[in-house]
C-alpha positions as semicolon CSV with decimal commas, in nm:
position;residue;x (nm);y (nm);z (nm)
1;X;0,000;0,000;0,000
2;X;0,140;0,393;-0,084
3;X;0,090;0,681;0,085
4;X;-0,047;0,980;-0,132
5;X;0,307;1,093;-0,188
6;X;0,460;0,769;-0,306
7;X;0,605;0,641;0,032
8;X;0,612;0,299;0,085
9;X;0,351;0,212;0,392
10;X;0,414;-0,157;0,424
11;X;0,803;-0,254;0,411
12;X;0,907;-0,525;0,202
13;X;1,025;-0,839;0,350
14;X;1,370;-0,871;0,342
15;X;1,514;-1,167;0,345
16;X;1,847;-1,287;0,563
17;X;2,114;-1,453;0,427
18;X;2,209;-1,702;0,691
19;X;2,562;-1,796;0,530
20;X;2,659;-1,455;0,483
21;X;2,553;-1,248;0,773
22;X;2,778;-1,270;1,106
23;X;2,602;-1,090;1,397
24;X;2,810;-0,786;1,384
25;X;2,659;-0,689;1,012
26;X;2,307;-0,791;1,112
27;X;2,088;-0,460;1,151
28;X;1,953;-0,389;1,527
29;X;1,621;-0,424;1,441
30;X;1,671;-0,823;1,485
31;X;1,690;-1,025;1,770
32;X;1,824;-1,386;1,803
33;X;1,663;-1,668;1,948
34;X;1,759;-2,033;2,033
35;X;1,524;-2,326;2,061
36;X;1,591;-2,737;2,171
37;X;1,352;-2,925;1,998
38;X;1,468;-3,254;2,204
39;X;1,356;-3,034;2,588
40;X;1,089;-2,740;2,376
41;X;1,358;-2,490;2,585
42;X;1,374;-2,131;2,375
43;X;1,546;-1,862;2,519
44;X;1,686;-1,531;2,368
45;X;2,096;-1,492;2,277
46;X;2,240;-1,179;2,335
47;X;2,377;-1,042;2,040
48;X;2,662;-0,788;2,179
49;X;2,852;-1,097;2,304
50;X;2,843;-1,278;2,026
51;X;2,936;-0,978;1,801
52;X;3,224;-0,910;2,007
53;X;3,333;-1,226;2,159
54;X;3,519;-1,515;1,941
55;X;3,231;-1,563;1,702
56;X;3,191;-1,222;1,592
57;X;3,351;-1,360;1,201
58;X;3,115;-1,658;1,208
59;X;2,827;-1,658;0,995
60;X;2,446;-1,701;1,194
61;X;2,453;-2,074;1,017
62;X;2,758;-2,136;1,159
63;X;2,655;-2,030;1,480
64;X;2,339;-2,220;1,480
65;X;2,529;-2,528;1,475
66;X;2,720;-2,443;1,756
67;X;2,413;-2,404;2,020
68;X;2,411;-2,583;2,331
69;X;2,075;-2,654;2,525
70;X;2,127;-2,510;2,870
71;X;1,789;-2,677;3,020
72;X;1,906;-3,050;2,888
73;X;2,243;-2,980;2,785
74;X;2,167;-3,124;2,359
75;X;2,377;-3,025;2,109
76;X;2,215;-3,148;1,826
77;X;1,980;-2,985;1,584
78;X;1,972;-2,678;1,789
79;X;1,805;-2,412;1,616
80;X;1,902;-2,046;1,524
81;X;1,582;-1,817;1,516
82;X;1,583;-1,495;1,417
83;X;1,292;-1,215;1,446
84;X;1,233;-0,890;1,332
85;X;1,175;-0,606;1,576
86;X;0,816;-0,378;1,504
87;X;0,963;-0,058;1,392
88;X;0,802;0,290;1,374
């Protein structure tokens, strides 16, 4: 939909390159998540220490495969989800 004067109303969806985007060149307005589908445990990562600590080069693929569960302690097929603030 356009506003009178041409200005978009409802932003496109665009689209995150897993592979190519580490977590220091992901824009603010996401938010990482991690989820155990063996225990259903989800809780939200804190981007700031992964884009400054020793993963800050890795890709968000890479890092998805490096999850640990800390409710059951799994560390297999761990997933990586990633959300998209509401902005004004």
């Amino acid at each position: 939909m356009k506003h009178r004067r041409s200005i978009e109303l409802v932003p496109g969806h665009e689209a995150v390159q897993t592979d190519m985007e580490t977590p220091g060149t992901l824009p603010q307005w996401y938010v990482l998540h991690a989820r155990c589908p063996a225990c259903q445990h989800q809780t939200q990562i804190n981007r700031g220490t992964l884009a400054y600590g020793p993963t800050r080069d890795v890709s968000l693929a890479g890092i998805g495969r490096r999850l640990i569960c800390t409710a059951c302690g799994n560390r297999r097929t761990n997933e990586l989800l990633i959300g998209k603030l509401p902005r004004d």
